[in-house]
C-alpha positions in Angstrom: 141.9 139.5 46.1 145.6 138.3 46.5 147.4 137.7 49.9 149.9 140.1 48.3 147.7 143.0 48.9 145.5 142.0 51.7 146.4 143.5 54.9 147.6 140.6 56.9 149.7 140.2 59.7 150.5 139.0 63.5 151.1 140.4 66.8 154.5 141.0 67.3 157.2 141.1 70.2 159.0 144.3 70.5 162.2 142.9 72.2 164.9 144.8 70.7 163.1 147.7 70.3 159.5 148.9 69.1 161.0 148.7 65.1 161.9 145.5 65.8 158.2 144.4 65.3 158.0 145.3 62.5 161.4 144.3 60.9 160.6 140.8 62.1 156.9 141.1 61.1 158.2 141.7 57.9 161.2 138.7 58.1 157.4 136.2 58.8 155.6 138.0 55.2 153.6 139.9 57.0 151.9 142.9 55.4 150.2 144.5 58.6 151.6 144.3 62.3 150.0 144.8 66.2 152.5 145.5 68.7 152.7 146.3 72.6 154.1 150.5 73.0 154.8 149.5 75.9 155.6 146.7 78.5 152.0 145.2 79.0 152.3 144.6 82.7 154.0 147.7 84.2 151.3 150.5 84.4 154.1 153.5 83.8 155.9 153.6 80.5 159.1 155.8 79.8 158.6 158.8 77.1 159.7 157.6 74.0 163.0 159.4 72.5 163.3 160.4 69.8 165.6 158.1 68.3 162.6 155.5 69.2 160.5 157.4 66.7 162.5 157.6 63.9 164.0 153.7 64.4 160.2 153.2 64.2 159.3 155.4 61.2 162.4 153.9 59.5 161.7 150.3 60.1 158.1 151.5 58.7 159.5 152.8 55.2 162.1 150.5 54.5 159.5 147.0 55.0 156.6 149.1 53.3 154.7 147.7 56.1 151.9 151.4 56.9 149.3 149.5 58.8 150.4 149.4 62.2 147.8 148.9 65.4 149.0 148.6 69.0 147.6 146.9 72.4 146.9 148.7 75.0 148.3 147.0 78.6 146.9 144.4 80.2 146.6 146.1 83.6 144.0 148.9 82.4 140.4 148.7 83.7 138.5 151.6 82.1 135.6 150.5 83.4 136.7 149.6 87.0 134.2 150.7 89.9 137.8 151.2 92.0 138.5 155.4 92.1 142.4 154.2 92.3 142.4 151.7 90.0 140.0 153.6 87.1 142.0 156.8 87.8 145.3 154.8 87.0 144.0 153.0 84.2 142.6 156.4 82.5 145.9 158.0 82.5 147.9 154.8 81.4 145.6 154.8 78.2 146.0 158.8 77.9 149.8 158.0 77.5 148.9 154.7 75.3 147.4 157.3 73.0 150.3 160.0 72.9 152.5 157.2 72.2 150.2 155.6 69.4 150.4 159.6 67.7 153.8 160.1 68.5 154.6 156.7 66.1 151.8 157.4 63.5 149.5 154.3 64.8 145.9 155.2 63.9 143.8 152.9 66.2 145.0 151.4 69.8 142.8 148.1 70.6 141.5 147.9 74.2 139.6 145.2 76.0 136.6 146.8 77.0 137.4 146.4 80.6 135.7 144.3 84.0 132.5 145.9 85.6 134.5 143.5 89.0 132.2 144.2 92.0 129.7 146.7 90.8 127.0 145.8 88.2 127.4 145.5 84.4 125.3 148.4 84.2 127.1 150.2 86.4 130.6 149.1 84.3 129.4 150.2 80.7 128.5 153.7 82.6 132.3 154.5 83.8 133.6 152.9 80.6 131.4 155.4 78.0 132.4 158.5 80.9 136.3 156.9 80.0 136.0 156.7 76.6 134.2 160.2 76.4 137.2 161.9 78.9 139.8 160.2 76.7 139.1 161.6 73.7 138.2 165.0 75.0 141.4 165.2 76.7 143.3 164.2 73.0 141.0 166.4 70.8 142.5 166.7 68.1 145.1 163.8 67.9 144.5 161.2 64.9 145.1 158.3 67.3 142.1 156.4 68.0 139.8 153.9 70.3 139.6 150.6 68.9 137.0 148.8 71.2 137.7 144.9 71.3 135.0 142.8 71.3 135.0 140.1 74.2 134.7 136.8 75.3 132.8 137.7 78.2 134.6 135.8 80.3 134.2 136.7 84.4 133.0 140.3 84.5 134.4 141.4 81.3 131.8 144.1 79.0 131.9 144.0 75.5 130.9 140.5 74.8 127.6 141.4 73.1 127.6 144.0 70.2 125.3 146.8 72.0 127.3 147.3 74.8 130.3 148.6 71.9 127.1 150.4 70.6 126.4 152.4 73.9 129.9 153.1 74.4 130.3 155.2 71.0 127.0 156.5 72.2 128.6 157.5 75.1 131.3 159.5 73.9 128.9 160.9 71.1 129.7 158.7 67.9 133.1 160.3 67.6 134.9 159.2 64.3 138.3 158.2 66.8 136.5 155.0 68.3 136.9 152.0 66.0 135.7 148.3 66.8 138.1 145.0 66.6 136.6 142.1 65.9 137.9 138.6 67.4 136.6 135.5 65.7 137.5 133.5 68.9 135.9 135.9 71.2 133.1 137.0 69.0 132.4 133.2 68.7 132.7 131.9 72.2 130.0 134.9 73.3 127.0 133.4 71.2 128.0 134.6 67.7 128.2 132.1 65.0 130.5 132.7 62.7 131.4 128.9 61.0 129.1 129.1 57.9 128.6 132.0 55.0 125.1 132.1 56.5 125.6 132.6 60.6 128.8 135.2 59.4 127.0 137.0 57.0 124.1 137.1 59.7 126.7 137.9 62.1 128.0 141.0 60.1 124.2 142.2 59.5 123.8 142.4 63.2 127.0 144.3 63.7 126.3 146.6 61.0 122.8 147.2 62.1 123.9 147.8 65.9 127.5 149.4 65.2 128.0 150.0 61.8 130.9 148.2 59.6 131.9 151.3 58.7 133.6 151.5 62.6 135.5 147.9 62.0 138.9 148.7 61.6 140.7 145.3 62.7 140.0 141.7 62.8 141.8 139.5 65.3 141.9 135.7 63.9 142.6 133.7 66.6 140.8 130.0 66.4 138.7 129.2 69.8 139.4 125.7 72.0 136.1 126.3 73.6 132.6 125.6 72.0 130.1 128.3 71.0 128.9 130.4 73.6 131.3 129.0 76.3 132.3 132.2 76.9 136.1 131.3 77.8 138.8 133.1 75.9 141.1 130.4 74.4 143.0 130.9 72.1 143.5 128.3 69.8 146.0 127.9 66.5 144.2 128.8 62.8 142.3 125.4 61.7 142.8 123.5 65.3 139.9 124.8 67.5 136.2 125.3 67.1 135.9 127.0 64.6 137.9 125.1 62.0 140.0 126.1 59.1 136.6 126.9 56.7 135.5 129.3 59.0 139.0 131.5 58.4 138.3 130.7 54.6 134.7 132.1 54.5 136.1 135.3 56.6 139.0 136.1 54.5 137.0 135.9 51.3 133.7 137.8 53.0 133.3 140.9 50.3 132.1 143.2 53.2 136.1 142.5 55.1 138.3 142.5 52.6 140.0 146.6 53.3 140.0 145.3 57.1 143.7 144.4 58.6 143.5 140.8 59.7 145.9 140.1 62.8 146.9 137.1 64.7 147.0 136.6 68.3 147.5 132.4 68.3 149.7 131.1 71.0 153.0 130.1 70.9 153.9 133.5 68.5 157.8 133.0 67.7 157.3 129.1 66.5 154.1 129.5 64.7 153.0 132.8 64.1 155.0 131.9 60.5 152.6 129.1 60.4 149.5 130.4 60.9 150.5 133.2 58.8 150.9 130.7 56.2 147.6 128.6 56.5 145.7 132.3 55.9 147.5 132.7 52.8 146.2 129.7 51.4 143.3 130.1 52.8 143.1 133.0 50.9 143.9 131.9 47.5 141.7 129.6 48.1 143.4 126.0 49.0 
């Protein structure tokens, strides 16, 4: 498979306006973007007009660039064992999903959330009752869940395959959750991922406690922390841990190839372009 079809892209800034992510994701090559609805460290967000929507469904069109995912913020804890704080972050996400419908994005990624001062239990508890109330309360919208898999850095859930299991348990296998996949993340929690052995091993676990048929993005960020370290750094495509073969191996895996790959590496306006080019080659095989 080309690079010319495969669903590749970066997440980009929205400064400008929300089209503007994709009109400069498109100005980089790529094919699929990820972009912030709204600012990711305010926890209220102004309704989007109308003339948002249509910038955004025009922008869309004229690049030819349908596979859009959003972020959700950074401030939302749907697992939080804080009434305020969980009650806040539920609503915040409610209006991260009528946002993601009102622009025709079909999956919002979320960190799975910080169990903090109660027990991790006790964490993947409230976040399956979150997850459950969410998409009871959008029945009916095509928006969905995209659960992120973590680092497990602090008191962060998701950093092992069956906790994202017992959350779609949770909220009773509903088709709207989806899983993203983070080679740094996945990596620095225990998973190895550098060989076409330990990923194709990798995969057969997540199929056997998710399902592959729930992964509907893959973030491709390279780690600067060693497997199992369980620190989330991220680290330029080829530079870190993991080591350009490992993107290579990945990109041609049979089992990903309909999955959007995005990019999260630092330093996004310099080398975001970069990156972007050192998966295409990777891709053709250089």
């Amino acid at each position: 498979m080309s690079h010319h079809t495969r669903l590749l892209g970066a997440h980009m800034p929205t400064t400008g306006g929300l089209h503007r992510a994709i009109i400069s994701g498109h100005e980089i090559g790529c094919t699929a973007v990820q972009l912030f609805t709204a600012s990711p460290r305010q926890w209220r967000a102004r309704p989007l007009s109308q003339e948002e929507i249509q910038a955004f469904a025009k922008a869309r069109e004229e690049t030819n660039i349908h596979t859009i995912i959003s972020h959700d913020s950074y401030l939302i804890n749907l697992a939080a064992p804080n009434g305020d704080i969980l009650q806040r972050s539920r609503e915040a996400f409610l209006e991260e999903l009528q946002r993601a419908e009102s622009l025709n994005i079909p999956w919002v990624v979320t960190h799975m959330g910080a169990y903090l001062d109660s027990s991790e239990e006790d964490g993947l508890a409230v976040l399956g009752e979150s997850v459950r109330l969410l998409l009871q309360q959008t029945e009916g919208m095509k928006a969905g869940i995209a659960l992120e898999t973590t680092a497990g850095q602090g008191t962060n859930l998701g950093y092992r395959f069956e906790h994202l299991a017992r959350i779609i348990d949770a909220a009773g296998g509903s088709e709207r959750i989806g899983v993203c996949f983070d080679t740094c993340h996945v990596f620095v929690a225990g998973y190895d991922i550098r060989t076409p052995e330990t990923l194709s091993a990798t995969l057969d676990e997540f199929d056997r406690v998710i399902g592959l048929d729930r992964l509907k993005v893959i973030h491709v960020n390279d780690a600067k922390k060693p497997l199992g370290s369980r620190v989330d750094r991220h680290e330029h495509i080829g530079d870190g841990e993991l080591g350009r073969e490992t993107f290579r191996i990945l990109l041609q895996e049979p089992r990903l190839t309909h999955v959007p790959v995005i990019l999260e590496t630092p330093d996004a306006e310099k080398m975001h372009p970069e990156n972007l080019r050192r998966l295409k080659e990777l891709l053709d095989g250089s």
